[in-house]
Residue, then its C-alpha position, 0 to 999 in steps of 0.5 A: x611928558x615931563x617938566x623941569x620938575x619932574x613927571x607933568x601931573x594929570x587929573x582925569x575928572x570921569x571913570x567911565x570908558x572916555x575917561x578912564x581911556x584918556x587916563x591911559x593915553x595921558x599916562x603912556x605920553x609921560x604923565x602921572x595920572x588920578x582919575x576922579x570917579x563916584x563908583x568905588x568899586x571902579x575907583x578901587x579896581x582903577x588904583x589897586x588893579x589897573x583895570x576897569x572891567x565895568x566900561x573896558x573889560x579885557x584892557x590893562x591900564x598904564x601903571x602911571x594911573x590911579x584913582x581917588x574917590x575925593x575929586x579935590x584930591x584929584x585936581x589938587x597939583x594938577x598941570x592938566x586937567x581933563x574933564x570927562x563926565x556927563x556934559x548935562x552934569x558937568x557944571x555940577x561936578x566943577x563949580x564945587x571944584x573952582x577954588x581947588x584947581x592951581x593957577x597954573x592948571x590947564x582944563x581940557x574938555x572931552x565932553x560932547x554936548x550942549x548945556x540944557x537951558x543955558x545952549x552953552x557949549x562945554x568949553x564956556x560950561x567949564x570956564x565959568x564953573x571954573x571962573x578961568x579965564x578961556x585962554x586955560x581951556x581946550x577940547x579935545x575932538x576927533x575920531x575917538x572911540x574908547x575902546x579902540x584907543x584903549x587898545x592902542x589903535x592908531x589915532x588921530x585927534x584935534x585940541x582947539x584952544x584960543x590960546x595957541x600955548x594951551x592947545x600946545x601943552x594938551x598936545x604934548x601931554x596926550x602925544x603918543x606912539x598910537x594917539x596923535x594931536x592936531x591943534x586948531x584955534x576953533x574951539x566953537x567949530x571943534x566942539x559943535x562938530x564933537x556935539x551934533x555928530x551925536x545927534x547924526x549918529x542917533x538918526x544913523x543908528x535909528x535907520x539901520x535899526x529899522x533895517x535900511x542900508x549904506x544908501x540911506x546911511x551915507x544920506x544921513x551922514x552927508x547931510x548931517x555934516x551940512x547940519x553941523x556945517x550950517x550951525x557952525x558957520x552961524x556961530x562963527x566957526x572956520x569952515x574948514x574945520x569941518x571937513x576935517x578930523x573933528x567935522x568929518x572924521x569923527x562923524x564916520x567914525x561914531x556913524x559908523x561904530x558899534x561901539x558908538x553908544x550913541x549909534x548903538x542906542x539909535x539902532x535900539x530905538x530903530x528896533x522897537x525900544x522905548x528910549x528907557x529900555x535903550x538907555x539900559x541896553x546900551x550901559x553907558x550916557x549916549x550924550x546926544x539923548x540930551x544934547x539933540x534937546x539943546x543944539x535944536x533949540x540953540x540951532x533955533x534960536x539962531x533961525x538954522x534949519x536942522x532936520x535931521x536934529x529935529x527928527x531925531x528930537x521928535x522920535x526921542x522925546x515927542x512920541x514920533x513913530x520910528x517908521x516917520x523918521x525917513x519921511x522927514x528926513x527926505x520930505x525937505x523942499x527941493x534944492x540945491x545940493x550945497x546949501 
C-alpha cells in the first residue's frame, strides 16, 4: 500500500510465527516493514536472509521485510503498527514505547487474550500503555493460522476498530491477492471471539487427546460458541458477530488445526503431559494456558456461566484429572438447547 509520500510504513512488534507472518502479508499489500524481536539470531536470519526457520521453517519472506533488534527504531515513523507478542507480556513491551509511537500512527492488535489481573481485553491493554486515544486502535481476528497464511493460502479476516477510519487504513494496509479484511466496529465481540476460541480449542485438543471423536468435538465446539456468545453479549457486543468470521470461523479453524498451538498443547495434555512438558512440546505461547485464568474470572465476575472454561482452568491449573473432563463438560442441568 502507498501514500502520497511514497510506501505506508509498518512495524510488526513480535518475531514469533503470527508476527513474523503478518510482517509478510504487510509487505506483499505494499508496505515496508520492520519486525521488533528479542532473539537475534531470528532478527538477523529475518533482515540479512528473509527467513525465520525457528517459527516458519521452508517459507521465504517478502523482500519489503526486515528486522531490528531495538524496538524504538521498529516504531520510529511507523503508519501502522501491529502488535504481536505474548498478551500477558504486552503492556511490558509498550509502555516503554508510549513516547516513540508518531502521532499519526495506528496500532493493531493480533494479540488473543485477556490481561491477568486487571481482565482488560488486549485493545484497552494497548491503548493505555500507549496513552492513545481507542479511536487509533484496531484488531485483527479471523480464521488465521500462521502457517497456512505464510504460504499464501487464501484467507479472510475481520479488523474492528470504533473508529471506522482506522479499521479502513488496517484494511488496506493488510489487503491482498490471498488475505482479505472485513472491517466491523465490535471491537469487544472480535477480541472476546479471538480470546476464548483459545481456551475451546484446549478442551478440543484435550478430548481427542484422550482418543474421543467428531461427536464429542463438534459438542465442544458448538457449546463453546454459546460460552463465547454469552460472555460477549454481557459485555455488550453485537450478537451477529459471533457467527461470523471472528466467532465462528476462527473457532474451527484454531479447534480443528494441527497447527493450532493451543489445539496442540490441549492434545498433549489429553495424553498424559503435565502442562510443563506440553508447553515444551508444543515450541511456541499457546495463549489460552493463561488467558482461560482470566476470561474465568472476567466471566465471574459478571455472573456468566462458562463450563467449559472452568473445565479446561480446573485440568490446567488445579490438578483435575484428565479423564474428569467430559463429566464436567456434559454433567450440566438439562435445559434448553439456545441458552
Amino acid at each position: 500500500m502507498t501514500t502520497e509520500d511514497g510506501p505506508l510504513r509498518a512495524a510488526v512488534l513480535g518475531s514469533g510465527s503470527w508476527g513474523t507472518t503478518f510482517a509478510a502479508v504487510l509487505a506483499d499489500a505494499g508496505c515496508e516493514v520492520t519486525v521488533w524481536g528479542r532473539d537475534a539470531a531470528t532478527v538477523h536470519e529475518i533482515a540479512h536472509e528473509g527467513r525465520n526457520t525457528r517459527y516458519l521453517p521452508g517459507i521465504e519472506l517478502p523482500a519489503g521485510v526486515t528486522a531490528t533488534l531495538d524496538a524504538r527504531e521498529a516504531v520510529a515513523g511507523a503508519d501502522v503498527l501491529a502488535v504481536a507478542v505474548p498478551s500477558q507480556r504486552a503492556r511490558d513491551v509498550l509502555a516503554p514505547l508510549a513516547d516513540a509511537v508518531p502521532a499519526h500512527t495506528v496500532v493493531v492488535s493480533l494479540m488473543k487474550g485477556v490481561e491477568l489481573d486487571t481482565d482488560q481485553r488486549m485493545s484497552e491493554v494497548v491503548a493505555q500503555s500507549l496513552r492513545i486515544d481507542a479511536s487509533r486502535v484496531a484488531v485483527l481476528s479471523g480464521p488465521n493460522l500462521a502457517r497456512e497464511i505464510a504460504q499464501r493460502q487464501p484467507t479472510a479476516t475481520v479488523v474492528a476498530s470504533t473508529s471506522d477510519a482506522t479499521a479502513r487504513l488496517v484494511a488496506r494496509a493488510c489487503a491482498s491477492s490471498y488475505f482479505r479484511p472485513y472491517t466491523n466496529p465490535d471491537v469487544v465481540g472480535v477480541e472476546l471471539c479471538g480470546a476464548v476460541k483459545n481456551v475451546i480449542a484446549l478442551a478440543v485438543g484435550i478430548s481427542q487427546g484422550r482418543g474421543m471423536g467428531f461427536n464429542t468435538m463438534a459438542t465442544v465446539i458448538t457449546r463453546g460458541l454459546v460460552e463465547i456468545t454469552r460472555l460477549g453479549l454481557a459485555l455488550g457486543a453485537d450478537a451477529d458477530t459471533f457467527p461470523g468470521l471472528a466467532g465462528m470461523g476462527d473457532l474451527m479453524a484454531t479447534c480443528a488445526s494441527p497447527d493450532s498451538r493451543n489445539h496442540t498443547l490441549g492434545v498433549h495434555i489429553g495424553r498424559g503431559m503435565s502442562l510443563d512438558e506440553a508447553i515444551v512440546a508444543t515450541g511456541g505461547t499457546a495463549e489460552g494456558v493463561k488467558s482461560c485464568r482470566s476470561v474465568l474470572a472476567l466471566a465471574t465476575s459478571l455472573g456468566v456461566d462458562m463450563p467449559i472454561t472452568s473445565a479446561v482452568v480446573q485440568v490446567l491449573h488445579e490438578d483435575l484429572p484428565v479423564d474428569h473432563l467430559a463429566g464436567l463438560l456434559l454433567a450440566r442441568p438439562h435445559k434448553a438447547e439456545g441458552v
